[in-house]
DRENTORKOL-3810 file (N, C-alpha, C; in nm, 4 decimals):
REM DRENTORKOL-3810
@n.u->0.1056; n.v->-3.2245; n.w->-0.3566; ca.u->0.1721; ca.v->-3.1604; ca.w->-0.2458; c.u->0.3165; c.v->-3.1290; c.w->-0.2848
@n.u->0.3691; n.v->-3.0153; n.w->-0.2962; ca.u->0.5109; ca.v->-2.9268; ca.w->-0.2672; c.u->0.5523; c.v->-3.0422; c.w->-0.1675
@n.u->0.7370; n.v->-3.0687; n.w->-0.2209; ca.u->0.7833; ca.v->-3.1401; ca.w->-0.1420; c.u->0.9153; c.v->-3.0164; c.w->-0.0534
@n.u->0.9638; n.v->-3.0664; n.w->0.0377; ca.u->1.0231; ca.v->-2.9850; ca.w->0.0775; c.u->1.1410; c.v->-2.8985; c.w->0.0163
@n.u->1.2025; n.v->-2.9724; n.w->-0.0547; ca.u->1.2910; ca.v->-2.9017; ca.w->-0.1615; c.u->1.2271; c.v->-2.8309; c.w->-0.2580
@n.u->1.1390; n.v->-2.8346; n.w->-0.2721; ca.u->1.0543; ca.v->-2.7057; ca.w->-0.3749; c.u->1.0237; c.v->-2.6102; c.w->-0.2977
@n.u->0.9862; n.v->-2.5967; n.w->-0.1462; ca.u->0.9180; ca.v->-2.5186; ca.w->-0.0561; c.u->1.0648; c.v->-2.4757; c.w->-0.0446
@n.u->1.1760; n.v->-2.5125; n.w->-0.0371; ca.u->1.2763; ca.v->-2.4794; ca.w->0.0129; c.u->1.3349; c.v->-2.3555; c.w->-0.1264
@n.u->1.3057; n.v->-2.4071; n.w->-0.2122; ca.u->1.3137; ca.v->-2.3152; ca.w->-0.3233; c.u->1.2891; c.v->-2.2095; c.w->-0.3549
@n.u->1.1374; n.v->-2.1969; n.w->-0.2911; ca.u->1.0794; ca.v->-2.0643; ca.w->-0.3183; c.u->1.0801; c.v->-1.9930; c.w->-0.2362
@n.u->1.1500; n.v->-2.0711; n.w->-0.1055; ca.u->1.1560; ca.v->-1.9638; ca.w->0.0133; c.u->1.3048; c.v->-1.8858; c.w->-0.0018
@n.u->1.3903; n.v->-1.9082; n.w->-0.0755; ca.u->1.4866; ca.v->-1.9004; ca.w->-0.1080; c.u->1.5236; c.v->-1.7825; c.w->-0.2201
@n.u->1.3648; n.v->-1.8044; n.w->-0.3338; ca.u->1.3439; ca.v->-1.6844; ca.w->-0.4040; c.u->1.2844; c.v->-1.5518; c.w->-0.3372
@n.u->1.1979; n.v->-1.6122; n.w->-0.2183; ca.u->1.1683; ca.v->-1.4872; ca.w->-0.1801; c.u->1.2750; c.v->-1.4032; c.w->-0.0735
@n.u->1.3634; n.v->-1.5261; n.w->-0.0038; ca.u->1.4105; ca.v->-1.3923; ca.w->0.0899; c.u->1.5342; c.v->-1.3224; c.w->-0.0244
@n.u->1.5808; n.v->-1.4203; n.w->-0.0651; ca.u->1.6566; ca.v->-1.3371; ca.w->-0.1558; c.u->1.6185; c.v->-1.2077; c.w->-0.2847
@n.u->1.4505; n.v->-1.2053; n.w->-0.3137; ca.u->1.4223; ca.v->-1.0935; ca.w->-0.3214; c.u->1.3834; c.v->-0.9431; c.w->-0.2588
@n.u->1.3786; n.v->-1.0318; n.w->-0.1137; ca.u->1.3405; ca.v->-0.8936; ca.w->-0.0596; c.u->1.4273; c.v->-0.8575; c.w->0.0528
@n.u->1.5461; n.v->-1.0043; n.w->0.0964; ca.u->1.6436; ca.v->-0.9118; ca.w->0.1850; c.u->1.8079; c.v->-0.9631; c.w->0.0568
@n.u->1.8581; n.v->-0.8684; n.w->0.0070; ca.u->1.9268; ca.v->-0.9141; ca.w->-0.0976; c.u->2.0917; c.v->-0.9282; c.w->-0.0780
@n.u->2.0975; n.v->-0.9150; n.w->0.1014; ca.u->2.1959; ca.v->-0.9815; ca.w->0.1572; c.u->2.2283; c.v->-1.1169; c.w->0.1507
@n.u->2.0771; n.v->-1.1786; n.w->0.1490; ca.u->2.0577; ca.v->-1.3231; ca.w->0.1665; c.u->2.0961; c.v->-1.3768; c.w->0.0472
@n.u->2.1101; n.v->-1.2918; n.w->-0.0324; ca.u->2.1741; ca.v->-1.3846; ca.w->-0.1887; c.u->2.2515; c.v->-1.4522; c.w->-0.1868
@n.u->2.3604; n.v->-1.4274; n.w->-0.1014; ca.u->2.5268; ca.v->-1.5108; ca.w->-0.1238; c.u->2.4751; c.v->-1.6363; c.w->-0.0952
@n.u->2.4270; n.v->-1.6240; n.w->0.0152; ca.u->2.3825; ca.v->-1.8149; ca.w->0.0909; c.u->2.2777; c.v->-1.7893; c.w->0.1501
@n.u->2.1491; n.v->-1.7745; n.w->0.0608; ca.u->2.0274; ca.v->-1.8320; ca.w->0.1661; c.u->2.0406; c.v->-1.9317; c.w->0.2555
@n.u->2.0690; n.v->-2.0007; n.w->0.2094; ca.u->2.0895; ca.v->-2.1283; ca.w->0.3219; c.u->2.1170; c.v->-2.1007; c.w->0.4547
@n.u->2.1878; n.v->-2.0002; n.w->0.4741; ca.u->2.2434; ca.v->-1.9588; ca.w->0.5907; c.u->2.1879; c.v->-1.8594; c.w->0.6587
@n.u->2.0500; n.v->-1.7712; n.w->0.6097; ca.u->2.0180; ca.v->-1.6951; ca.w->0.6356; c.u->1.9223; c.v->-1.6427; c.w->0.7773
@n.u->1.9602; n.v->-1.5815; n.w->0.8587; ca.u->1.8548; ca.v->-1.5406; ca.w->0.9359; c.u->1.8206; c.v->-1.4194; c.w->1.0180
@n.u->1.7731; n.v->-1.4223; n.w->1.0524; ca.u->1.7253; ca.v->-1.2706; ca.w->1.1418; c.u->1.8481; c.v->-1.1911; c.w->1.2295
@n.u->1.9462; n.v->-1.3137; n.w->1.3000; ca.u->2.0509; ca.v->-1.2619; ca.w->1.3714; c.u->2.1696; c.v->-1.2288; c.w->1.3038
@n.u->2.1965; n.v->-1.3080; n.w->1.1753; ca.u->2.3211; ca.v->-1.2178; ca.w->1.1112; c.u->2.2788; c.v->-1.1868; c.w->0.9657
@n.u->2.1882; n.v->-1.1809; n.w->0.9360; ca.u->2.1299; ca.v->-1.1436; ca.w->0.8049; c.u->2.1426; c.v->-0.9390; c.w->0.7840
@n.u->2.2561; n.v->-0.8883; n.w->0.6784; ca.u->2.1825; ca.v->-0.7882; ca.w->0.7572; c.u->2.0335; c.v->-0.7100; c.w->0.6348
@n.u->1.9852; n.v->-0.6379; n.w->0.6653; ca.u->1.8247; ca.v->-0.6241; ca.w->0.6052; c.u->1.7407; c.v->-0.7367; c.w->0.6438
@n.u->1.7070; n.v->-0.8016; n.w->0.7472; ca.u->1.5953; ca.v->-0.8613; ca.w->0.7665; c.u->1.5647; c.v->-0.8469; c.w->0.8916
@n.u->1.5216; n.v->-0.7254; n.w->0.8947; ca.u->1.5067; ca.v->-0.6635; ca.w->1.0219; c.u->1.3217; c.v->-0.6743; c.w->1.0703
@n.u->1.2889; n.v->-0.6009; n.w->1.1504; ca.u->1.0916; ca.v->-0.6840; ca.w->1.2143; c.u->1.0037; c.v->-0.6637; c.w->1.1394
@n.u->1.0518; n.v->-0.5329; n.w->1.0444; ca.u->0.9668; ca.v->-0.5132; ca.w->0.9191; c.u->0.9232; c.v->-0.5956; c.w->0.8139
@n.u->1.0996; n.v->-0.6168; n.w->0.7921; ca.u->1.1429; ca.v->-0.7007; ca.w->0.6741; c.u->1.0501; c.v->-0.8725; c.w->0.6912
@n.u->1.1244; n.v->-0.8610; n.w->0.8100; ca.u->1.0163; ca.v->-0.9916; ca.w->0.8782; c.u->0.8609; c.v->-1.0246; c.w->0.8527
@n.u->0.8380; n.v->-0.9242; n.w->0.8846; ca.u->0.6381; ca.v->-0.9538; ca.w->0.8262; c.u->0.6229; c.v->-0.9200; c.w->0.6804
@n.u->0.7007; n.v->-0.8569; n.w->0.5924; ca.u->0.7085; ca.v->-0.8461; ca.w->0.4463; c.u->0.7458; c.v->-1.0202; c.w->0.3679
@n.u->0.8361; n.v->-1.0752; n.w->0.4277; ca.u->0.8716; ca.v->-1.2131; ca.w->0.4320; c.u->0.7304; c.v->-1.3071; c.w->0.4254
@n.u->0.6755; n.v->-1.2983; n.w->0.5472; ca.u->0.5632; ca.v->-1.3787; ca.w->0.5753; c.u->0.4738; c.v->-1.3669; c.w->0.4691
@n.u->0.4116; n.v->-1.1855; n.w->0.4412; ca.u->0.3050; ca.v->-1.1713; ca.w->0.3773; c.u->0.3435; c.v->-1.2237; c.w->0.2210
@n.u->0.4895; n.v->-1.2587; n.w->0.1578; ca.u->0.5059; ca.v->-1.2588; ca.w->0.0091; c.u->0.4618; c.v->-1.4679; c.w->0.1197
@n.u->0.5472; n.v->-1.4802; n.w->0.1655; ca.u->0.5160; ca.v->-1.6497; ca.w->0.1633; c.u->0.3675; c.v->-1.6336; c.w->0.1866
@n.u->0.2710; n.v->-1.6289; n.w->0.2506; ca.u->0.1314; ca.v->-1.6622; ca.w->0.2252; c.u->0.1081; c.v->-1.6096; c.w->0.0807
@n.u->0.1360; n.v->-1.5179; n.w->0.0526; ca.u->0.1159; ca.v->-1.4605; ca.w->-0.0970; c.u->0.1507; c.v->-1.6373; c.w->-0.2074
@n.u->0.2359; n.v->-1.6426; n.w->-0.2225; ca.u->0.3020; ca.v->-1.7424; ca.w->-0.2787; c.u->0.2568; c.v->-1.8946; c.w->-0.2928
@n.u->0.2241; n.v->-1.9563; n.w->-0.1651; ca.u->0.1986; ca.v->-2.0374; ca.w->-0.0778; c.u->0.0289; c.v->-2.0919; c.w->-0.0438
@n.u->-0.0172; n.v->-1.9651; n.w->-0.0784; ca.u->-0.1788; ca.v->-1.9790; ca.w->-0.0633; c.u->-0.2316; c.v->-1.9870; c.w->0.1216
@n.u->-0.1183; n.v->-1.9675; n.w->0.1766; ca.u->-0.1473; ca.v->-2.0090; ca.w->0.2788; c.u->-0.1467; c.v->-1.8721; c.w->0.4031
@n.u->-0.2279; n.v->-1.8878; n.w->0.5242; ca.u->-0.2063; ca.v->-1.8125; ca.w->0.6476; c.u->-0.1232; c.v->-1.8662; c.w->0.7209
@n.u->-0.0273; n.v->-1.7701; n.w->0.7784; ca.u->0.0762; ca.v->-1.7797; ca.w->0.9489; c.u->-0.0202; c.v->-1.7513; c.w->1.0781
@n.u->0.0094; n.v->-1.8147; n.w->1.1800; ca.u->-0.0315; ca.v->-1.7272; ca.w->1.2893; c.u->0.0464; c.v->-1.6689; c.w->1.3636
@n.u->0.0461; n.v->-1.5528; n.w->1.4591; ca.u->0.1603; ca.v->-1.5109; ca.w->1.5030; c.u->0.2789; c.v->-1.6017; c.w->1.5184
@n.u->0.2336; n.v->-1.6296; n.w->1.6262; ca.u->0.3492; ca.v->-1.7782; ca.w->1.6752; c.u->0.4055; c.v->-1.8422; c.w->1.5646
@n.u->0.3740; n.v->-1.8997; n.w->1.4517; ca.u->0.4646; ca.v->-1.8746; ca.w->1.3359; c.u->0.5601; c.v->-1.7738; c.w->1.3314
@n.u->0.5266; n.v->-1.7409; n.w->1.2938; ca.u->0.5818; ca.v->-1.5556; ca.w->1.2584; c.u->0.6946; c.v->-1.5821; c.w->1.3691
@n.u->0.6668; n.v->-1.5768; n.w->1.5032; ca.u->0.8116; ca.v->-1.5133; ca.w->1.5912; c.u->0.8742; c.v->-1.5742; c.w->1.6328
@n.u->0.8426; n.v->-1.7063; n.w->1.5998; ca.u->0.9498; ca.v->-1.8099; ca.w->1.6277; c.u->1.0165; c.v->-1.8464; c.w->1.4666
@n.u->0.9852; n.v->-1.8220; n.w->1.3901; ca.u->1.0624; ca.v->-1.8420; ca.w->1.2715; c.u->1.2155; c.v->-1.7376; c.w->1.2522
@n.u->1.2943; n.v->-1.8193; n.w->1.2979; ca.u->1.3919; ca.v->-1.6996; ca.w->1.2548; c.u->1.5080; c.v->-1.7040; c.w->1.1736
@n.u->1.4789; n.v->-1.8282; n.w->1.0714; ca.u->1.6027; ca.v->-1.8744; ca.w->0.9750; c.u->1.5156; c.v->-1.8753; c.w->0.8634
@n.u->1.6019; n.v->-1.9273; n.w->0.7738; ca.u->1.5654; ca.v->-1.9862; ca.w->0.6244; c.u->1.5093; c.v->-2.1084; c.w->0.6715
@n.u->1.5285; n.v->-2.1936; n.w->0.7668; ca.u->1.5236; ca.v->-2.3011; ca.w->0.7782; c.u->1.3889; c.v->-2.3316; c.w->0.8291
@n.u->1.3570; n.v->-2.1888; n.w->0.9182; ca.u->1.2468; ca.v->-2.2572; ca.w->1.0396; c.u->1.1536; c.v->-2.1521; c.w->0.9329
@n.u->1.1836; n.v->-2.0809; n.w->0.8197; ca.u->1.0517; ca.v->-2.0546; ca.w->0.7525; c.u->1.0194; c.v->-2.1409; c.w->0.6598
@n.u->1.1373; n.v->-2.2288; n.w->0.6005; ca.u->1.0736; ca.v->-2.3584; ca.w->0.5207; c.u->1.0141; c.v->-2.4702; c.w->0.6215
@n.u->1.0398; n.v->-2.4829; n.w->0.7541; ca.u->0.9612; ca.v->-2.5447; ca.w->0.8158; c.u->0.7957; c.v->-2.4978; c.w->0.8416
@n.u->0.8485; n.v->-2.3662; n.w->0.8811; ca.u->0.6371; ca.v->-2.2982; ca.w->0.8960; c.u->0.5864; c.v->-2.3285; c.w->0.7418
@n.u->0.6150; n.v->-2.3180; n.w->0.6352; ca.u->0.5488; ca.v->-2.3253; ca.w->0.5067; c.u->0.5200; c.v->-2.4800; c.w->0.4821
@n.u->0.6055; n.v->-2.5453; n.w->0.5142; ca.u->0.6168; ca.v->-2.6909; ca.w->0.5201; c.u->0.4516; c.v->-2.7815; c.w->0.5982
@n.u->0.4849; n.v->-2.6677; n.w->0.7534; ca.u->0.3707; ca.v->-2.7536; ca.w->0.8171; c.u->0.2050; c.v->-2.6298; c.w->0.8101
@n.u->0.2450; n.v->-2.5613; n.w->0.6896; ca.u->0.1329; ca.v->-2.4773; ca.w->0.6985; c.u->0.0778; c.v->-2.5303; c.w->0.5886
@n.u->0.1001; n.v->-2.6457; n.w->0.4693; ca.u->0.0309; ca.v->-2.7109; ca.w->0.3931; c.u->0.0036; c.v->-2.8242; c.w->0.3916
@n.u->0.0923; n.v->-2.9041; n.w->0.5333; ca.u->0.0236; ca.v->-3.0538; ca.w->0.5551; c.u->-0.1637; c.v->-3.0279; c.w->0.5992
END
């Protein structure tokens, strides 16, 4: 099992590949001051993390996730 600092890692590679605002400080990143991670960007996010991850979201994932934080949490509790 991926511990959370590894999950935290790769979530980190992905938003920073695909919203490349998020580079300076993933850490800090999210939907409300991120800029490029807009509703699109949003389900492009999800589909590379299941890509990645091996894993499915369900909506409710999806629209309540709206940080770096609360998508290393959905990836987190999408492989317990």
């Amino acid at each position: 099992m991926r511990s959370r600092d590894d999950i935290a890692k790769i979530v980190d590679k992905v938003l920073t590949s695909l919203v490349p605002a998020s580079a300076s400080n993933p850490m800090i990143a999210s939907r409300e001051v991120t800029p490029g991670w807009s509703s699109l960007m949003h389900i492009e996010i999800f589909f590379a993390l299941e890509e990645e991850f091996d894993v499915r979201f369900d909506e409710d994932s999806m629209a309540f996730a709206e940080s770096r934080d609360d998508l290393v949490d959905t990836v987190f509790s999408a492989l317990q």
